[in-house]
NUGU-58544 format. One line per field, with one value per residue: residue number from 0; residue in three letters; x, y, z of N, C-alpha, C, O in turn. Coordinates in steps of 0.02 Angstrom, whole numbers, plus 32768, in hexadecimal, padded with zeros to 4 digits. Example, Ala and Ser with C-alpha at 12.3 -4.5 7.8 and 13.67 -1.06 7.14 Angstrom:
<sites>
seq = c(0_1)
type = c(ala_ser)
n_east = c(8294_8282)
n_north = c(7EE4_7F90)
n_up = c(8186_8162)
ca_east = c(8267_82AC)
ca_north = c(7F1F_7FCB)
ca_up = c(8186_8165)
c_east = c(8294_8285)
c_north = c(7F5B_8002)
c_up = c(8186_818A)
o_east = c(82C8_829E)
o_north = c(7F5A_8039)
o_up = c(81A7_8192)
</sites>
This chain:
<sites>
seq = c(0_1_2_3_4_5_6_7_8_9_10_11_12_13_14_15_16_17_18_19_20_21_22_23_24_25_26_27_28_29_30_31_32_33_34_35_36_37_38_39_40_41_42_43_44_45_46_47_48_49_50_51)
type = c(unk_unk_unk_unk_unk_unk_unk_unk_unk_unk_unk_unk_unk_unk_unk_unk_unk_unk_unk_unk_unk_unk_unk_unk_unk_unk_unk_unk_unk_unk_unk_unk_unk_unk_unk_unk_unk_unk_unk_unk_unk_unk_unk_unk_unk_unk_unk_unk_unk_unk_unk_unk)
n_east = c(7142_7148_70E6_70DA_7085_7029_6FE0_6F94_6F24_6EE2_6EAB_6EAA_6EFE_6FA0_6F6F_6F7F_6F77_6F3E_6EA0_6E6C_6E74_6ECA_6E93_6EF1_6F34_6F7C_6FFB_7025_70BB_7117_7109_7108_7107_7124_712E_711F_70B1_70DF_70D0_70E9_70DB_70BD_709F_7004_6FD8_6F35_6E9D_6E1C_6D79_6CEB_6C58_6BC3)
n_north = c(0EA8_0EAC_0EA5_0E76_0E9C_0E52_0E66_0E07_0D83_0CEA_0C4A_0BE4_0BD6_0BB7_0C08_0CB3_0CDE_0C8F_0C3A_0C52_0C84_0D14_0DA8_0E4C_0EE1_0F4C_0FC3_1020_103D_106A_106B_103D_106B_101D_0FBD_0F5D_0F64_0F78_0F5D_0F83_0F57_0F6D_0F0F_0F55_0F3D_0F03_0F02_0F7E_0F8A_0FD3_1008_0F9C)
n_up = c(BB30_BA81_B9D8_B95D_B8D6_B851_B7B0_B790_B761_B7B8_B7A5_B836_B8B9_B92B_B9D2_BA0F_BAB1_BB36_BB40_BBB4_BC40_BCB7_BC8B_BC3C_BC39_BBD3_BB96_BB1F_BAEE_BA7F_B9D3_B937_B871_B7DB_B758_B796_B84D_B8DD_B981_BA1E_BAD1_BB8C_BC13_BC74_BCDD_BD2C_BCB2_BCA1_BCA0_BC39_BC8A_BC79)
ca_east = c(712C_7153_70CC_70E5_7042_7039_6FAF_6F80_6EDC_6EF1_6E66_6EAB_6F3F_6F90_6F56_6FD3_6F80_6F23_6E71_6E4E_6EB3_6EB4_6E94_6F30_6F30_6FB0_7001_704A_7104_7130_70E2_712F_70ED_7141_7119_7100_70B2_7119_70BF_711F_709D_70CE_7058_7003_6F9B_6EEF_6E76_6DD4_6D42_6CB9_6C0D_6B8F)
ca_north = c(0E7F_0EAC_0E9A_0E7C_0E9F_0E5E_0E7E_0DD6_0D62_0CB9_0C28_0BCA_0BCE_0BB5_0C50_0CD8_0CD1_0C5D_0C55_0C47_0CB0_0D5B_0DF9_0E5F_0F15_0F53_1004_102B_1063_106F_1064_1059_105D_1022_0F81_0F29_0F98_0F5E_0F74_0F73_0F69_0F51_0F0E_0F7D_0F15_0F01_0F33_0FAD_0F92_0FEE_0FE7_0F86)
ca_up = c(BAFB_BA46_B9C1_B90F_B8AA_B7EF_B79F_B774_B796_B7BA_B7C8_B871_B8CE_B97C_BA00_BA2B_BAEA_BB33_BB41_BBF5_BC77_BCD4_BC5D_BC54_BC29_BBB9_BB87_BAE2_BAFC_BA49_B985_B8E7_B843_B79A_B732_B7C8_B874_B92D_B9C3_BA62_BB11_BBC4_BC37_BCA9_BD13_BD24_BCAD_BCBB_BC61_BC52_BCB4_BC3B)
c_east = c(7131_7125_70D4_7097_7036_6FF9_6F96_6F45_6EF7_6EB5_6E7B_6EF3_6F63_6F7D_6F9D_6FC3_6F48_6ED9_6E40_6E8C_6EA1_6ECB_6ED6_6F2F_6F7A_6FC2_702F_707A_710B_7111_710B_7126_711C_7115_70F1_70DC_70BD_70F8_70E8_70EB_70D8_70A2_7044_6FC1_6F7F_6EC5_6E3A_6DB2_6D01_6C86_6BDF_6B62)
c_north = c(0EA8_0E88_0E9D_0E69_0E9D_0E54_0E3C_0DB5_0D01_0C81_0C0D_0BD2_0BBE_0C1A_0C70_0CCE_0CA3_0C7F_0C59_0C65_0CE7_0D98_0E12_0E9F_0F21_0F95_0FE9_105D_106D_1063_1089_103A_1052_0FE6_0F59_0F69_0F51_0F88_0F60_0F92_0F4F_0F51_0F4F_0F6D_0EF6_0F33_0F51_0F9C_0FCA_0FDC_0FD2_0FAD)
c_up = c(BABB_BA22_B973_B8EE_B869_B7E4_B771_B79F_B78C_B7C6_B822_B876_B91A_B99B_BA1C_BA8A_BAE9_BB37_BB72_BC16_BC8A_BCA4_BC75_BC24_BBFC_BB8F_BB57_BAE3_BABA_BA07_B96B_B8A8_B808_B775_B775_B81C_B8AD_B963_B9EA_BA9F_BB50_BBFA_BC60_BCD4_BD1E_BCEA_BCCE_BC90_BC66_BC66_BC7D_BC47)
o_east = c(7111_7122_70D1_707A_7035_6FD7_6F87_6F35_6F18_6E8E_6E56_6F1C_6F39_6F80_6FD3_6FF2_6F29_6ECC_6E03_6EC8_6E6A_6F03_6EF2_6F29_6FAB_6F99_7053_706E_70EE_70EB_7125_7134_7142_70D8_70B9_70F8_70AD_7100_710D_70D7_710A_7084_706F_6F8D_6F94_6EC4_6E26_6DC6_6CEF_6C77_6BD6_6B30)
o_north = c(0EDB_0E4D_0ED3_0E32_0ECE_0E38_0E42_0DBD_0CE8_0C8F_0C26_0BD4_0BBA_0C51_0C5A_0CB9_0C90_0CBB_0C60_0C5C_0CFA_0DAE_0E00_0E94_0EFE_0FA2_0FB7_1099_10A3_1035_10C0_1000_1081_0FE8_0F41_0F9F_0F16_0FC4_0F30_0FCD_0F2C_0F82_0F79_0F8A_0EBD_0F70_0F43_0F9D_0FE3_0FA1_0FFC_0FAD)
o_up = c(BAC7_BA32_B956_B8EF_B845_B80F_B736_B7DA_B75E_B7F4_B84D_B848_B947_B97E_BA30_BAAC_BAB8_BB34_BB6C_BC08_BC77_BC9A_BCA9_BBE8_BC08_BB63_BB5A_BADC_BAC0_BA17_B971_B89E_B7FF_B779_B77C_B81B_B8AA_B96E_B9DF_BAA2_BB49_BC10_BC6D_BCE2_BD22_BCEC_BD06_BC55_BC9B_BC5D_BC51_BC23)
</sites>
């Protein structure tokens, strides 16, 4: 997955995922900063949370 992050606020809009489904862990292969910053993740699983 490829992430493009602009630094904007928005009042409403549609959802990038949904808002019901199974958690999904995700590692950050790549970042790059200029005008705009580009994440790039690839799943990796399950997450962990911590113990409350």
């Amino acid at each position: 997955m490829t992430l493009l992050v602009v630094p904007v606020f928005l009042g409403q809009g549609a959802r990038l995922f949904p808002e019901a489904g199974p958690d999904l862990a995700l590692d950050l292969v790549e970042s790059r900063v200029g005008s705009k910053t580009i994440q790039v993740y690839r799943p990796a699983g399950r997450p962990q949370y911590a113990a409350a």
